[in-house]
Every structure is written in C-alpha cells, then in structure tokens.
N, C-alpha and C positions, 0 to 999 in steps of 0.2 A: 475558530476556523469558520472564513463565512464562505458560501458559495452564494453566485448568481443566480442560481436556477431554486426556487424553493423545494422542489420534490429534492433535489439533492442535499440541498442543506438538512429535510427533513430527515431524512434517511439516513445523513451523517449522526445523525442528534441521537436517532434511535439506538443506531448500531453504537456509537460512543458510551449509552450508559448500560448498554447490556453486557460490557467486557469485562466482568469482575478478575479480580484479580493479578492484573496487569498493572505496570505502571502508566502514570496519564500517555506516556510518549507512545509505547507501544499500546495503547487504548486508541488513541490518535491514526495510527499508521495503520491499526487493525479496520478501523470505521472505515478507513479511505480509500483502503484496499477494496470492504464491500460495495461501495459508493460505485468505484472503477469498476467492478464486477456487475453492477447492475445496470451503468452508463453502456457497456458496452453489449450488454445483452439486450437491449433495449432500441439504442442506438448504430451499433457498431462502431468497430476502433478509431473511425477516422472522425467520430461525433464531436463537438464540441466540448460536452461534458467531459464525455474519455479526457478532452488534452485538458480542461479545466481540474479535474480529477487528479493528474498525470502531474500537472503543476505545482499542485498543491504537496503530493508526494515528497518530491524533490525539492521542495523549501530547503536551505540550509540548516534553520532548526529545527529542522525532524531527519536529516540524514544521517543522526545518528543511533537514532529509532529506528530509520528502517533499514540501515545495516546490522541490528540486534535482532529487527523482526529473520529478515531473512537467516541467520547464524542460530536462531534457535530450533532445537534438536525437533524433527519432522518434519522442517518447514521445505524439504522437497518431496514431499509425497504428491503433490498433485502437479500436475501436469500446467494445466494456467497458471497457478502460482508462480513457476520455473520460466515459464513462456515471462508472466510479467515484469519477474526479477530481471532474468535477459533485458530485455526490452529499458528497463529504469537504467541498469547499470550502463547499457549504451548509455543511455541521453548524460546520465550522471559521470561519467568516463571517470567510472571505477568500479569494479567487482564490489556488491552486496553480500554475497555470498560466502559461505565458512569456510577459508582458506587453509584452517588447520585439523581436516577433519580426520586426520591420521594423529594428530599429534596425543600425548596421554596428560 
C-alpha cells in the first residue's frame, strides 16, 4: 500500500507491523483505519488525506477485510469506529456491519 503523503505512508508502516496476530488483510484494514484516524484529527474529514485514506479502505481487495474487520465481536464499542463504518458502507453501497448478530 503506497500513499502520497510520506507521514501517511510512514504511519501506515508503523501501525501495519505493530498488529500481531492478525491476518495481513485485517493487519491492512487495521493500519488504515489508524491512518484515517490521525488524517482526520490532524486535518479534518474533508482533508485530502481522510479521502486518500477513504480510498484506499474501499479498494476491492481489501473489502473483504474490512467487512471481517467491522463483523468481528466489539468492533461497535466506539463510537468513531460506527460513525466510520456508517460512513464506508454509504460510499461502498453495502452494509459492513454484522448482519447476523442474533443468530447462534
């Protein structure tokens, strides 16, 4: 994954190898998310980076990363998280989110 900006790329690099335990995909999706989260605290939502960030997310080969990130058990406890899930599933025109969470 490259980005334009180097603090962003740097930042993806950091965050990608600190994910033990994950697979690469969701290692990937976990970085990008931070990335996103630092672009927009930095810049705010409407930054370049945020939609360079945003971009990147919603690649085809990682949407099924981060329909597994968002589906994995906690992943609505935080509030920006949900806000951002929202937010990809618009642009992505489909629910991220665990559709079966009643089911056994």
């Amino acid at each position: 994954m490259s980005f334009t900006d180097p603090q962003l790329q740097k930042y993806y690099e950091a965050n990608l190898t600190d994910a033990g335990g994950l697979s690469d995909e969701l290692c990937q999706v976990r970085a990008l998310i931070a990335v996103h989260d630092l672009a927009q605290r930095l810049e705010g939502p409407e930054s370049s980076r945020v939609h360079e960030t945003i971009w990147h997310l919603l690649l085809p080969k990682l949407r099924s990363g981060l329909r597994r990130w968002y589906q994995r058990p906690g992943a609505e406890q935080d509030f920006a998280a949900v806000a951002l899930r929202e937010h990809l599933s618009q642009l992505a025109g489909e629910k991220l989110e665990n559709n079966n969470e009643h089911s056994t």
